[in-house]
N, C-alpha and C positions, 0 to 999 in steps of 0.2 A: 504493500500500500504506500508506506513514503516511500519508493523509488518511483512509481508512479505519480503522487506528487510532483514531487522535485522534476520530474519531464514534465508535466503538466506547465508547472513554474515557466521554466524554462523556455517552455510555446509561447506564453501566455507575454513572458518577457520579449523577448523576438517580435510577437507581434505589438505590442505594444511600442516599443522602439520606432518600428516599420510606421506607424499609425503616426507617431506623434512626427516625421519627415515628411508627412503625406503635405500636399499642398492642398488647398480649399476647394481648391473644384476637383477632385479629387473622382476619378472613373465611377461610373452609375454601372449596379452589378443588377444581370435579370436572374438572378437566384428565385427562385421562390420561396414564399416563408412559410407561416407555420403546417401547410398543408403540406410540405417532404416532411414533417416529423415522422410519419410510417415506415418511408424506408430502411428498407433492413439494409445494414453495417452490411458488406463485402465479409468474405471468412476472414478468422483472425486480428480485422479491425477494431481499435476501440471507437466504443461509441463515446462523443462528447456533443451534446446539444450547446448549442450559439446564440443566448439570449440579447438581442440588441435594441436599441430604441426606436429606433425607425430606420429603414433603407434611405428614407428623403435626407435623412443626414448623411453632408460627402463624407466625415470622418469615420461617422460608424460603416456606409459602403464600404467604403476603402479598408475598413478591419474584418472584416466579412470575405472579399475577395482576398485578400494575405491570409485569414484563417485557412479559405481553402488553398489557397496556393500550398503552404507550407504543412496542412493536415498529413499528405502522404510522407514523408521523411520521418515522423514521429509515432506513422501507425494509428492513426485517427483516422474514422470517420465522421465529418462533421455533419451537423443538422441545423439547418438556418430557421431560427422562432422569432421572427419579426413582433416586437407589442406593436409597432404603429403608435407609439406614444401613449399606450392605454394599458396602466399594472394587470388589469383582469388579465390580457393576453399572455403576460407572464406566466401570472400565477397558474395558467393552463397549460402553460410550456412546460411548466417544472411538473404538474400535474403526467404530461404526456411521459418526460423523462422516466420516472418513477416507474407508470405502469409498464414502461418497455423497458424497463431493463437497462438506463443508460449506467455507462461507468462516471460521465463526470458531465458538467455544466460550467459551462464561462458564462458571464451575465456583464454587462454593462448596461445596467436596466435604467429606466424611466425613473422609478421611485424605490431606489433600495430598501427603503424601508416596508413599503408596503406588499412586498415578499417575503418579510421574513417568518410567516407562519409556513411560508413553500414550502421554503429552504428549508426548513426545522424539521420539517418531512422529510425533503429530499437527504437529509442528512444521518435522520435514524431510517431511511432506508440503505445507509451506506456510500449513497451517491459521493462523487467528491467534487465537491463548491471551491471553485473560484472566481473573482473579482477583480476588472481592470478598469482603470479611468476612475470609476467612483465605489467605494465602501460602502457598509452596512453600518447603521448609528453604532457608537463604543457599547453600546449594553449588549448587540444581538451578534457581535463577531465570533464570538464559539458557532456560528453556525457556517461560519465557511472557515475553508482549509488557509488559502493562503486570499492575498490579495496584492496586485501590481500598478503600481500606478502613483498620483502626486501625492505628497503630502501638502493636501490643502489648505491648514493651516497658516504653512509655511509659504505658499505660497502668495498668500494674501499680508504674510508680512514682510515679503521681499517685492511685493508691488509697491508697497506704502513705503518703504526706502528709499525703492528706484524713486518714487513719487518727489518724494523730500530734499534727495538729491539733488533731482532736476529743478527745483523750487527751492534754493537757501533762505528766499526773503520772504516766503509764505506762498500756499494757493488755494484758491476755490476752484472747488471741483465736484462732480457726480458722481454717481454710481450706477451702473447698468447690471447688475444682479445676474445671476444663472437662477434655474429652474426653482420657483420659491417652494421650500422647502427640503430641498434636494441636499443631502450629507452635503455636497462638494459646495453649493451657493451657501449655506448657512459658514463652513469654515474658513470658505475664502473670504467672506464676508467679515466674521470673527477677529480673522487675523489681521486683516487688516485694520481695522479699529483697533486692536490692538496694539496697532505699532505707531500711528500717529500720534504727533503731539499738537501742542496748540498751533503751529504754524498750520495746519490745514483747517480749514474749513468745508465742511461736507454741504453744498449746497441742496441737495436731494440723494437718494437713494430710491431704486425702484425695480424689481425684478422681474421677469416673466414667464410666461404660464408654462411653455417646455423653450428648451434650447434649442430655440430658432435666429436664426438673423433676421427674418423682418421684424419679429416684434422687439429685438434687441436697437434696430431700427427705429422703430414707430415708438419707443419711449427716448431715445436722444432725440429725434423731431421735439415732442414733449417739452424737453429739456432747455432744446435753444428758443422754443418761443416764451419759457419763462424767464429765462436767463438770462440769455442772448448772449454777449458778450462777457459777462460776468464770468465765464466757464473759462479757466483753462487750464484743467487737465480731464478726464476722463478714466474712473479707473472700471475697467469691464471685465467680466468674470471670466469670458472662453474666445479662442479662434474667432471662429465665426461669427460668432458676435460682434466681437472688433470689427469683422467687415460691415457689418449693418451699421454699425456709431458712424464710421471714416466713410459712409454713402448718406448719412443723415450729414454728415459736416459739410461736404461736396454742393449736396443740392441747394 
């Protein structure tokens, strides 16, 4: 079981790497989603189900086609469970795993949290739980094996650095949030506050409903009609998002 782990890890790392070089427009995969969960594994194959957020996201496409790129070298066979943005879909992914017998689960889910009765399942079934990009809250972590990906915290207090840095004499500025509620929007968030001092002033803050760029968009539009000028810096939680702030500045 940990030898398997640790190769699990190991994918998990790889792909991860691969993901975070991907560029933004990043190739659209016609996989289909939760409807291959039936396929049966090739002999010998391990099964590992591929819980993602949506295809419409390029970063999660792009970890989808490297998971299958790189599944034969490791002995995997991979199974694509699309939520489309919705945890029910999840919680049926992990649901499917279970009754078919899978050996493990990667998830970079919509709302980790709102899995973690799945996983709890999937876990006294034996399954083996891992997690990349985004965690399970600190209370419900015995319920996956390992996890690969930022430390979000820390992340959001090396943005308010760089922040302070580039501002010795003070700034106003906003916030463009990741998914409200989401482990990774609440820590980046955290950290960040965290680390500022009275030289920033925080003119607003505001998150939205999944990790999209137009709505990361449609709340810097928001932003400059209240503010206008008064903004100048920007601290945004992910990628793509940054791209929707730097097309709301543009326009």
């Amino acid at each position: 079981m940990k030898k398997l782990i640790a190769l699990l890890l190991v994918f998990v790392m790889v792909l991860t790497m691969v993901a975070c070089a991907a560029k933004t427009n990043a190739p659209k995969t016609d996989a289909p989603a939760t409807d291959e969960s039936k396929t049966e594994a090739p002999a010998g194959k391990i099964k590992v189900g591929f819980v993602t957020q949506s295809l419409t996201n390029a970063s999660q496409a792009y970890a989808w086609t490297q998971f299958q790129t790189y599944a034969p070298e490791f002995g995997f066979a991979v199974t694509l469970f699309d939520e489309d943005y919705d945890s029910q879909n999840g919680v049926a992914a992990i649901s499917t795993c279970i009754a078919e017998g899978y050996t493990a689960i990667c998830l970079n889910p919509t709302d980790p949290a709102a899995l973690v009765p799945a996983l709890k399942e999937a876990k006294e079934a034996g399954i083996i739980i891992g997690l990349y990009s985004s965690d399970l809250p600190d209370e419900s972590k015995q319920y996956r094996d390992f996890m690969c990906g930022t430390n979000d915290f820390l992340f959001g207090e090396i943005a308010a650095q760089t922040m302070m840095a580039a501002f010795p004499n003070g700034v106003k500025m906003v916030e463009v949030g990741g998914q409200s509620g989401h482990d990774a929007q609440i820590k980046r968030h955290d950290g960040f506050m965290s680390a500022i001092d009275d030289s920033v002033t925080v003119l607003d803050s505001k998150d939205v409903a999944q990790w999209a760029t137009e709505d990361a968009m449609a709340i810097m539009e928001d932003f400059i009609s209240l503010y206008g000028d008064e903004i100048q810096a920007v601290f945004c939680h992910w990628d793509t998002g940054a791209t929707g702030v730097i097309q709301a500045l543009k326009n």
